[in-house]
Structures are given as structure tokens and as C-alpha cells.
C-alpha positions as CSV (number, residue, x, y, z in Angstrom):
1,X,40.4,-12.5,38.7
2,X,39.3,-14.1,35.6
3,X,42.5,-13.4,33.6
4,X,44.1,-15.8,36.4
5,X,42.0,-18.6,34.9
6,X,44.3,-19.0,31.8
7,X,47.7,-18.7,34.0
8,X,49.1,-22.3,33.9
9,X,48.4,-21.9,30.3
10,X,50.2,-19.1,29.4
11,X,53.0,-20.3,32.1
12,X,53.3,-22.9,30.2
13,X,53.2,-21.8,26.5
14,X,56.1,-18.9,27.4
15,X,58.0,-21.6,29.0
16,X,57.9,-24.0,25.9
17,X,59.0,-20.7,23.5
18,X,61.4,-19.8,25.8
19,X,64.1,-20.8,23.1
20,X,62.8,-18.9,20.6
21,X,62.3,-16.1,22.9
22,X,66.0,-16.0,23.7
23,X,66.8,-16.3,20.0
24,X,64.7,-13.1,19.2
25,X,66.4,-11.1,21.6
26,X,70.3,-12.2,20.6
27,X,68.8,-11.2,17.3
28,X,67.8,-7.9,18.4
29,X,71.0,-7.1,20.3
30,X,73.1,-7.7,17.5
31,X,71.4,-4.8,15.5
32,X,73.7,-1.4,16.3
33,X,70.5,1.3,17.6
34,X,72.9,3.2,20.5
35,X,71.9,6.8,20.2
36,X,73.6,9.4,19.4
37,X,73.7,8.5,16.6
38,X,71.1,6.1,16.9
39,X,71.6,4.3,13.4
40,X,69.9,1.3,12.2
41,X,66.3,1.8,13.8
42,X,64.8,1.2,10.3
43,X,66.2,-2.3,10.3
44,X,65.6,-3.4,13.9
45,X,61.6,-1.7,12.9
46,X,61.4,-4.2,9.9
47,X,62.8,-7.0,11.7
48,X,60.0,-6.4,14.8
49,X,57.2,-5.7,11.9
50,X,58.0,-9.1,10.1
51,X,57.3,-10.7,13.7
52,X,54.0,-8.9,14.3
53,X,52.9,-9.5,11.1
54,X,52.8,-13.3,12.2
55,X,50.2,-12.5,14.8
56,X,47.7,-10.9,12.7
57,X,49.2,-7.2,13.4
58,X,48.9,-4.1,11.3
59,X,52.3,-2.6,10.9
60,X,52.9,1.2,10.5
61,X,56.6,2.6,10.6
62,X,56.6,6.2,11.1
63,X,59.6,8.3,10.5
64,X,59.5,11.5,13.1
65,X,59.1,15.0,10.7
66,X,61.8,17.9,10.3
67,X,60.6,19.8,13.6
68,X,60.9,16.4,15.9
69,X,64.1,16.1,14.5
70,X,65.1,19.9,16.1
71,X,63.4,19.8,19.0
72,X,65.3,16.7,19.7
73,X,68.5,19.0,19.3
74,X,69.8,16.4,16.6
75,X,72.6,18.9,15.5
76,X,73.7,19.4,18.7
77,X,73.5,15.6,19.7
78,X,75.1,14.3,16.7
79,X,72.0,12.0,15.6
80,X,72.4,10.5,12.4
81,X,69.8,8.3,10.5
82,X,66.0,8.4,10.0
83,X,64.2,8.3,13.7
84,X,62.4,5.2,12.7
85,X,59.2,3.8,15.2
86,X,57.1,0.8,14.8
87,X,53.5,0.8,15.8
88,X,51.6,-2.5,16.2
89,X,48.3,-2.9,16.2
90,X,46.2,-6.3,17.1
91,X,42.6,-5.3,16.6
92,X,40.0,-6.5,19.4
93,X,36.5,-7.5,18.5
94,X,35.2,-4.5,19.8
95,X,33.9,-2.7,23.0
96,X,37.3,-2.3,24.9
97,X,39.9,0.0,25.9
98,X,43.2,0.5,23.5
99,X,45.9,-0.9,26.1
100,X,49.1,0.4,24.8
101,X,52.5,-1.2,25.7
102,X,55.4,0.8,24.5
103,X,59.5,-0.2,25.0
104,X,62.2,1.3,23.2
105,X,64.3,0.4,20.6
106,X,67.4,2.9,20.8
107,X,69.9,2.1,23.6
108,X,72.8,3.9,25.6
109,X,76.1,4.3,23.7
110,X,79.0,1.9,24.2
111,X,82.7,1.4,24.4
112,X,83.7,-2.3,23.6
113,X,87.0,-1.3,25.8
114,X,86.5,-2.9,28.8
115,X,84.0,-5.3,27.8
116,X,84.1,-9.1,28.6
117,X,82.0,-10.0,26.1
118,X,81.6,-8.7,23.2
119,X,78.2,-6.0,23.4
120,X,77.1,-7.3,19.7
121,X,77.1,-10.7,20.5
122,X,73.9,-11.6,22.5
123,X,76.6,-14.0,24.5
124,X,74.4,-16.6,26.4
125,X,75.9,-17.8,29.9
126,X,74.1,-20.2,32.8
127,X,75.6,-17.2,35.9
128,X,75.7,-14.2,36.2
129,X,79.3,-13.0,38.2
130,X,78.0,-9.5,38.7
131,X,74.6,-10.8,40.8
132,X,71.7,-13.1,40.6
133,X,68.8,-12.0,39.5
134,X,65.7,-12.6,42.4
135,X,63.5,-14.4,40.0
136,X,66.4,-16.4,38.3
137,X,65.4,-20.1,38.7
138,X,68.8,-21.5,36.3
139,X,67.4,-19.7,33.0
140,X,70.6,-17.8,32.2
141,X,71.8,-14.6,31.1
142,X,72.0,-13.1,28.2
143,X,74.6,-10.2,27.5
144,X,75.0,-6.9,25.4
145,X,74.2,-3.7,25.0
146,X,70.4,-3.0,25.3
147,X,70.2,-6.7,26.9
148,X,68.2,-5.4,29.8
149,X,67.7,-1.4,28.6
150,X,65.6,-2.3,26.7
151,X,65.6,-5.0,24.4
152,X,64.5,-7.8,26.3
153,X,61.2,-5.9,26.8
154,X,60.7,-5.6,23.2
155,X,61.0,-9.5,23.0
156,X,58.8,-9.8,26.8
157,X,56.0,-7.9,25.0
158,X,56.3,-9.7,21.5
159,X,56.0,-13.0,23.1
160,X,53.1,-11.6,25.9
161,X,51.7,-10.6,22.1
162,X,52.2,-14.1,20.5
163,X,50.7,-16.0,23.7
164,X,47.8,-14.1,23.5
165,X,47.3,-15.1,19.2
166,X,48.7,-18.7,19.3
167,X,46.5,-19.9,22.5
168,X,43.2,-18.3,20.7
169,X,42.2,-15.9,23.1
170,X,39.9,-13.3,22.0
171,X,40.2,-9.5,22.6
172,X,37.2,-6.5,23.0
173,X,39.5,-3.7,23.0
174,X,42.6,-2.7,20.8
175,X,46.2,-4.0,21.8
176,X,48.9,-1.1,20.4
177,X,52.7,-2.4,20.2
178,X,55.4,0.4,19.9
179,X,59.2,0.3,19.6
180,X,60.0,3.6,20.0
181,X,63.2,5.4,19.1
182,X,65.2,8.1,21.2
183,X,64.1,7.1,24.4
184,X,67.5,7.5,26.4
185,X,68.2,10.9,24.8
186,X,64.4,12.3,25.2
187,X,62.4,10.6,23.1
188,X,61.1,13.8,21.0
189,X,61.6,11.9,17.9
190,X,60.0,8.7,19.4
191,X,57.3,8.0,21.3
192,X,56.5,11.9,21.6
193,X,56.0,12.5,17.6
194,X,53.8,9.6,17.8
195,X,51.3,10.6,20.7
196,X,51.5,14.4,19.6
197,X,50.6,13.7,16.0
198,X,47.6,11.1,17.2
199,X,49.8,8.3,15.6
200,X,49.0,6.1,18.7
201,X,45.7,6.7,20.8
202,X,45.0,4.7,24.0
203,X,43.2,4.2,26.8
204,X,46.0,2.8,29.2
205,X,49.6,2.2,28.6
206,X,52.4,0.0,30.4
207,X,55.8,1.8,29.7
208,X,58.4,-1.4,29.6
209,X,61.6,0.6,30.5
210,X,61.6,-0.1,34.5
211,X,63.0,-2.4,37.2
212,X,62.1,-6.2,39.0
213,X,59.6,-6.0,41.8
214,X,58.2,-2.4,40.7
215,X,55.5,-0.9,39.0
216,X,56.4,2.7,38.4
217,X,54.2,5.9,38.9
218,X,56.7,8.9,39.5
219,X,59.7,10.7,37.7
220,X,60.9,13.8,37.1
221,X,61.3,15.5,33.8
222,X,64.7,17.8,32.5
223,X,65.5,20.5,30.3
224,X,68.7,19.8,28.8
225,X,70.6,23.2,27.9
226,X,73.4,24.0,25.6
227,X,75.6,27.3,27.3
228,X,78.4,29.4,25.6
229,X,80.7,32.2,26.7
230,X,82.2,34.3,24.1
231,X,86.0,36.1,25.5
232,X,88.5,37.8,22.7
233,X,91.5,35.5,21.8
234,X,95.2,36.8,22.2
235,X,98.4,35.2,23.3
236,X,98.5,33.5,27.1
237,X,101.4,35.3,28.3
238,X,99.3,38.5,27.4
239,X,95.8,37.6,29.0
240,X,95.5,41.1,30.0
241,X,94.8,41.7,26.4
242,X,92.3,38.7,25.9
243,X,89.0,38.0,27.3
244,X,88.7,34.5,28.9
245,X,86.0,32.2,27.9
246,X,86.7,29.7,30.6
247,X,87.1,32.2,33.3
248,X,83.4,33.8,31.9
249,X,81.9,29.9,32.3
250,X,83.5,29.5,35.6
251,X,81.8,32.6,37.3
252,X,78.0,31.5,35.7
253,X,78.8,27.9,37.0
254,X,79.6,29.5,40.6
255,X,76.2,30.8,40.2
256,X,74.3,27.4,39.0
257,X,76.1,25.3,42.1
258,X,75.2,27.7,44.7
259,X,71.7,27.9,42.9
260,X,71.0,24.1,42.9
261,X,72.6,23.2,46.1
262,X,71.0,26.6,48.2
263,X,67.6,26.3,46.2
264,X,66.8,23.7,44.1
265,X,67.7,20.6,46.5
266,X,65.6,22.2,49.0
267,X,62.3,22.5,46.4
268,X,60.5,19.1,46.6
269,X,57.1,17.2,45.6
270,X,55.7,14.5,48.0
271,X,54.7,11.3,46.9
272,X,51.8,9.5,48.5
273,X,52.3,5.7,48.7
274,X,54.9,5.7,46.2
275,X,58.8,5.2,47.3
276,X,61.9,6.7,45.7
277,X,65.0,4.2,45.2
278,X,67.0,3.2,48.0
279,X,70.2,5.1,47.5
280,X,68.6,8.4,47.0
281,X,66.4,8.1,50.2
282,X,69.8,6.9,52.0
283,X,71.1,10.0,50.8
284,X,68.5,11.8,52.4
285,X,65.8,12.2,49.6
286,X,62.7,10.6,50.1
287,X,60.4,13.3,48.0
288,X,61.4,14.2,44.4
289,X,63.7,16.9,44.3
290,X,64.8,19.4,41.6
291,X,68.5,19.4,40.5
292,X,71.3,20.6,38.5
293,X,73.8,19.1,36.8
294,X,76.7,20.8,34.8
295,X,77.4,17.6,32.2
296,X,80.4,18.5,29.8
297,X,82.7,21.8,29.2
298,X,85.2,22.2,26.6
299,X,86.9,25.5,25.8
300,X,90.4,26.3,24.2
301,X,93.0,25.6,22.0
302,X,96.2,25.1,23.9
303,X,97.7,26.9,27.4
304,X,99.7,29.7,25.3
305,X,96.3,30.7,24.1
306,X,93.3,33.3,25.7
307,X,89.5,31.2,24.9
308,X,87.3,33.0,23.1
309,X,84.6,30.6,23.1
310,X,83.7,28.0,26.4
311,X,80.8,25.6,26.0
312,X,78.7,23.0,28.2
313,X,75.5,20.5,28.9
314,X,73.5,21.9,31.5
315,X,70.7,19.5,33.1
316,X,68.4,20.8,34.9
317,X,65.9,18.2,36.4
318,X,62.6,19.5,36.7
319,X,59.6,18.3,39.4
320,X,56.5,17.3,38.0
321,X,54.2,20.6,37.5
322,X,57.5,22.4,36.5
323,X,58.0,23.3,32.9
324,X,60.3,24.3,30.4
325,X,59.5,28.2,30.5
326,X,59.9,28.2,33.8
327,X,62.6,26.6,34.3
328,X,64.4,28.9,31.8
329,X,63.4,31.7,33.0
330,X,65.2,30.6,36.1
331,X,68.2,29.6,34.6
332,X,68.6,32.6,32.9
333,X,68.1,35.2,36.0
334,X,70.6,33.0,37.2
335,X,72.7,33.5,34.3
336,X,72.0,37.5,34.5
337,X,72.8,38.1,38.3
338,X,76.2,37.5,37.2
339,X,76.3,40.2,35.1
340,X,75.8,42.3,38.3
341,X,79.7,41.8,38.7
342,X,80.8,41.5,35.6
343,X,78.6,43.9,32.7
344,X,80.9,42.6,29.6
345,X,79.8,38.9,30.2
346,X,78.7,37.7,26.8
347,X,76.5,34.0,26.4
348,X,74.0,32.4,25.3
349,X,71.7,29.5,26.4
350,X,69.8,27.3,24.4
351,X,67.4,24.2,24.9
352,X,68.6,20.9,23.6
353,X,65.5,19.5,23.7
354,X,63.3,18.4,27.0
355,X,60.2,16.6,28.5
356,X,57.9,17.0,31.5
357,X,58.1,15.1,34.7
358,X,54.5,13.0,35.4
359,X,52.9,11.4,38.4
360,X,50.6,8.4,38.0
361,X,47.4,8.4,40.9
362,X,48.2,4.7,42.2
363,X,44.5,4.6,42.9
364,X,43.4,4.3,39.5
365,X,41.7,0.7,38.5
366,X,44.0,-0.3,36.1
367,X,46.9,-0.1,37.9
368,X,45.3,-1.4,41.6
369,X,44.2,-4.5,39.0
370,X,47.6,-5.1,37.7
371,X,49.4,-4.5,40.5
372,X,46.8,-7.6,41.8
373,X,48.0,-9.8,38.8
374,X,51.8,-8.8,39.0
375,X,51.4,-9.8,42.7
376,X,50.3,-13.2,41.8
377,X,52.8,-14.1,39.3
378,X,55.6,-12.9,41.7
379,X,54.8,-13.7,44.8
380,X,55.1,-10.1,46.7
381,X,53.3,-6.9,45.9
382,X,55.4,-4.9,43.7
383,X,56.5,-1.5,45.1
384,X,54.6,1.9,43.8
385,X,58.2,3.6,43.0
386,X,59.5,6.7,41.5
387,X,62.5,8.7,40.0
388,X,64.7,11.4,39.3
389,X,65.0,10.3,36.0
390,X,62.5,10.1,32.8
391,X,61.1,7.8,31.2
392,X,59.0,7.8,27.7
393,X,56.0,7.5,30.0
394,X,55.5,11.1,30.3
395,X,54.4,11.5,26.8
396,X,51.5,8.4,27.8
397,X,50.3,10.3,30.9
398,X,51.1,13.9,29.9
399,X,50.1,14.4,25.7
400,X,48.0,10.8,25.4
401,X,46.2,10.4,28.7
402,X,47.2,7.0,29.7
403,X,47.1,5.8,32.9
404,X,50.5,4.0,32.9
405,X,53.0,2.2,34.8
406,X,56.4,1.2,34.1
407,X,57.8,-2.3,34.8
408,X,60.6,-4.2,33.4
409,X,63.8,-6.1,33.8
410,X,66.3,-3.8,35.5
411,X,68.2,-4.8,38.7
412,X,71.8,-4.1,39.9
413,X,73.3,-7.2,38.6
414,X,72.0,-6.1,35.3
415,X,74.9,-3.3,34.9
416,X,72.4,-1.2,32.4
417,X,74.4,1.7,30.6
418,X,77.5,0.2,32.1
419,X,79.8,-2.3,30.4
420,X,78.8,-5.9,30.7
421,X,75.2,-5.2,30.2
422,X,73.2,-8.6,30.5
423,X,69.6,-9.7,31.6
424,X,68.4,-13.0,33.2
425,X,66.2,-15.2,30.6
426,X,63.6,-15.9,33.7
427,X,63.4,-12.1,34.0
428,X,62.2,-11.2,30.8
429,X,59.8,-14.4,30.4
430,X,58.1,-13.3,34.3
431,X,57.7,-10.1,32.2
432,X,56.2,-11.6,28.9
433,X,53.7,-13.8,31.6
434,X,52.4,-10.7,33.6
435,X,51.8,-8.7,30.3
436,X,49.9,-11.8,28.6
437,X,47.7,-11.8,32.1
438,X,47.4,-7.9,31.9
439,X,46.4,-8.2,28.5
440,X,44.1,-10.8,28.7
441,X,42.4,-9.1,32.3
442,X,42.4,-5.4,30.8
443,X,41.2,-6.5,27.2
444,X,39.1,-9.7,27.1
């Protein structure tokens, strides 16, 4: 494999930035991007753009239009700020493919209660007391919020970028950097404004938002609903007089449980060659699986008082080939059959926002050919894995075509979207060495 050829040298260029890789990503953790709100993408875009710039890149930031904005359900949300993204582009010679690496720049929200470190600081540490990482070889950790999820990628593919420019290597086809915004609430304002209005057009992709030891192909997409109840208020020793919002919401979420745990967990999609995490086959799931989940409910003013007005999240977790008509369609016959045995029940159900589920054929070239080069670096053939979450790749593979993978730094010792959120250094270098190979292999 002739991308092979340059491996020591790449090994060893990563390994002599390492430093500067580690200082990049404390850098980037200490910029605030948890979503909702999701404030401060417009710095951490500048900051990435004056790095690319270094490398010969043309820089674009793109702020996602009014309509992104409500399909993304930004009211409902609580988003706040402009939904910044940076797009990259290192021009080939020409006579390539456009390979497209995206990662995302937004990460889960935080409470510091509870923390050991402090999720700002981009704290460095030699050990790791939650786990060791299986490529850890005494690089370190470091810790914060987005530390693994998914800032460390945006540093693995910067320096896979910078590896490829400072060694002199030349490149036929396009090489298309994103940092994304949104990503862990949908990523309608992010990576899908960008590939719906043509702002980024590849070939292939590599979505950096994944786990150690996997390239993923599989994951289910989700409609995410907002429900109300509407009741008549009077006083609580007089309910007789009232009409309860909670006890409305109580009888439709009867309905959704029996309909999710008598239907849904028993409508499934097979996946050839490609494995689902351990702990949901270990629960008996080996295929992907529709579900429901009933998120959040708040109704009420105080015990003395009827509800007039109940609200929740709905989730509803949709199998690839489902869609969002569909699936609301569903939902609301659900929603109706109660009205069988109770005609005064008054509600409405709207869409938050949502995005498809995809599957990736593991035959394809591209991904047989890295999965050959990922092999090398690690040692073992990486698993073909899926999900019953989403990622960003479903924009790549569903609205820009890409045949795509996901790969990354997470692992359990990691603690992603829990407190004490860290990443091992070796990790996130392994990462930045396989994408320099990929992108030399794919593109030169």
C-alpha cells in the first residue's frame, strides 16, 4: 500500500509535534462551545481558521440561515449565538477525489459540580484513575469537557492536515476540513446547512466523532418531539371542577410505553458484517432497533392547584429507511387512540428538529482500503460497528453522498458527556497518524 511507504515518517513527525498537539487541544477546550446554548463557536472557528491558514488552507466561516436556525428548534432548545462552522479547504493538484473529514466543534453541556478538575482547564495528568486507554503507551491524559467528544479530533485532523503540508507531500484530489456546530443536539445548523446548501461537496468523508478500535458504518436516526396537554385550572381541593394536564399526559404516555415496548422493540434492521456495542447485544439487541424515549415532563404550579398545561421531550429513535413523516404519523395515531377513551383530550405535538438514520455498505473501496491502513497502524482489524445513536454522518451519506466511516477517540475510561471528561494524548495522535496515511493513500 503505497501510503505505507511514508509511515515512519509521519510516525515520526506527529510524535515530534506532539507538544504542540497537546497545546492546541488545552487551547481548544478552554473555549465554552456546550450547546444549548452553544456560545462561542465564532471564536473557536477563528482560532481553527488562523491554524489552517498556516497550511496553505482556504478558510470559509459560514453562519447557518434563519430556517436552519428553526428546524433546529432553537426556541425550544434555548440556543443562543450565531451557529458558526469552519470549512477548510487544501487544494490538490488535480485529478482526485474531495476526501472530506468533518468533527464537531459544539460539545455536551456541563455541571462543574462534581468535577475533579476543573472542565475549562485542559488539566494534563500522566494516569488516568477512571481506565487506561488500550493504545496508551505513558503519553497522558488530558481532561475537560469536549476532551474526547470531540475536540481532540479537531486537533487529530489538524495535525493529520499539517503532516501532510510540512513533510511536502503532494495531493491530486481536494482535502475539505469542517468544524461543525450542533452536532450533539442534531446538527441542522451544522454540518447539515452546509451539505444541503452545497457549502461542502465530496467524494468520501471520515466523520471523527466515534470510538478506539472501530470504524463505524451504522446508526439510527430520531425525531425529537415537543408534546403538550392543555386541562382548565381551579383550586386542588376542587379537581372536580378542573381539568388535569398531568393526568391528560399520563394516559398518552401509557399509550407511547405500551407502543414502544409491544411494537417498536420488536421492529428491527439487520446488519451484515457490522456489530452493535456490547452492552446493547448483552441486552439482547444485536440488530438496530426502533425506540422511545419520554425525556423530560414538567407541569404545574403547586399541589393546591389543577394543571392546565403539561409538557415533555419525546424521542423517538428511528431505523434507517424510516423517516420523519412516518414516524409522526405514528406517533400521532398513537396520540389519537387515546382519545377513544377520553374525547375532551386536548394536545399538541411538534417536531424539535430531527435527522435520518444511514447505513454505510462495508464493501465499498474506500473503506475496505482504510480499514487496511487503520489495521496497520493498530495492530488488529478495527470492528465494522453501529448504533442507536446519530452521528453528523448522516448528512455525508444521506444529503452529500459520501461514503463515510466514523472513527475517533472514545473508550469507557474516557467518561464522554459525563463529568471528568478526559482523552489519552497517544489516542488522539494514533488518530492524527491513520488520517495522515488515509489522506496520503485516498488522495496522492
Amino acid at each position: 500500500m503505497s501510503s505505507l511507504r511514508h509511515k515512519n515518517e509521519v510516525y515520526n513527525y506527529i510524535d515530534e509535534h506532539s507538544q504542540d498537539a497537546v497545546t492546541y487541544l488545552r487551547k481548544l477546550i478552554k473555549i465554552d462551545t456546550h450547546v444549548p446554548p452553544g456560545l462561542n463557536y465564532p471564536k473557536l472557528c477563528r482560532v481553527m481558521a488562523d491554524r489552517f491558514n498556516q497550511y496553505g488552507c482556504l478558510c470559509e466561516i459560514h453562519e447557518a440561515t434563519e430556517p436552519y436556525l428553526e428546524a433546529s428548534g432553537a426556541e425550544t432548545m434555548g440556543l443562543d449565538g450565531p451557529r458558526s462552522n469552519i470549512v477548510a479547504t487544501y487544494k490538490g493538484t488535480g485529478g482526485g477525489p474531495r476526501l472530506h473529514l468533518s468533527a464537531h466543534i459544539d460539545t455536551a453541556p456541563y455541571d462543574p459540580e462534581g468535577w475533579t478538575v476543573d472542565p475549562l482547564e485542559g488539566k494534563v495528568t500522566e494516569s488516568n484513575p477512571y481506565g487506561k486507554s488500550p493504545l496508551d503507551v505513558g503519553g497522558g491524559y488530558v481532561w475537560g469537557r469536549g476532551a474526547c467528544d470531540d475536540k481532540s479530533m479537531l486537533v487529530a485532523m489538524t495535525m493529520a492536515l499539517e503532516t501532510v503540508h510540512e513533510l511536502g507531500y503532494k495531493l491530486r484530489g481536494d482535502l475539505i476540513l469542517t468544524g461543525n456546530c450542533d452536532e450533539e443536539i442534531g446538527g441542522v445548523a451544522g454540518l447539515g446547512y452546509l451539505i444541503k446548501e452545497g457549502l461542502v461537496k465530496a467524494d468520501l468523508g471520515i466523520q471523527l466523532d466515534g470510538d478506539v478500535h472501530k470504524m463505524g458504518l451504522a446508526a439510527q436516526g430520531r425525531v425529537r418531539y415537543r408534546v403538550k396537554t392543555y386541562g382548565k385550572s381551579y383550586h386542588g381541593q376542587m379537581p372536580i371542577l378542573g381539568v388535569n394536564a398531568i393526568e391528560k399526559m399520563s394516559n398518552i404516555n401509557v399509550a407511547l410505553t405500551r407502543h414502544w415496548r409491544e411494537e417498536l422493540l420488536h421492529r428491527h434492521k439487520a446488519l451484515h458484517g457490522i456489530v452493535l456495542p456490547e452492552a446493547i447485544v448483552e441486552a439482547g439487541y444485536d440488530k438496530l432497533t426502533a425506540m422511545l424515549n419520554i425525556g423530560t415532563i414538567k407541569g404545574g404550579i403547586q399541589g393546591a392547584t389543577v394543571p392546565d398545561l403539561c409538557e415533555e421531550e419525546v424521542l423517538r429513535c428511528m431505523l434507517p429507511g424510516e423517516n420523519e413523516a412516518d414516524v409522526t404519523a405514528e406517533i400521532t395515531e398513537v396520540i389519537e387512540s387515546v382519545k377513544q377513551s377520553d374525547p375532551a383530550l386536548k394536545y399538541s405535538l411538534d417536531i424539535i428538529n430531527s435527522r435520518e438514520g444511514y447505513v454505510q455498505d462495508p464493501n465499498h473501496p474506500f473503506i475496505q482500503r482504510s480499514r487496511e491502513i487503520i489495521s496497520d497502524c493498530l495492530g488488529v482489524v478495527p470492528e465494522f460497528s453501529g448504533n442507536l445513536g446519530s452521528t453528523d454522518m448522516n448528512y455525508q451519506v444521506n444529503d452529500g453522498g459520501q461514503p463515510c466511516f466514523t472513527m475517533g477517540t472514545g473508550y469507557a475510561y474516557t467518561r464522554y458527556h459525563q463529568k471528568d471528561e478526559s482523552v489519552s494524548i497517544d489516542d488522539f495522535l494514533m488518530n492524527a497518524k491513520m488520517l495522515a496515511l488515509i489522506i496520503l493513500y485516498t488522495l496522492s
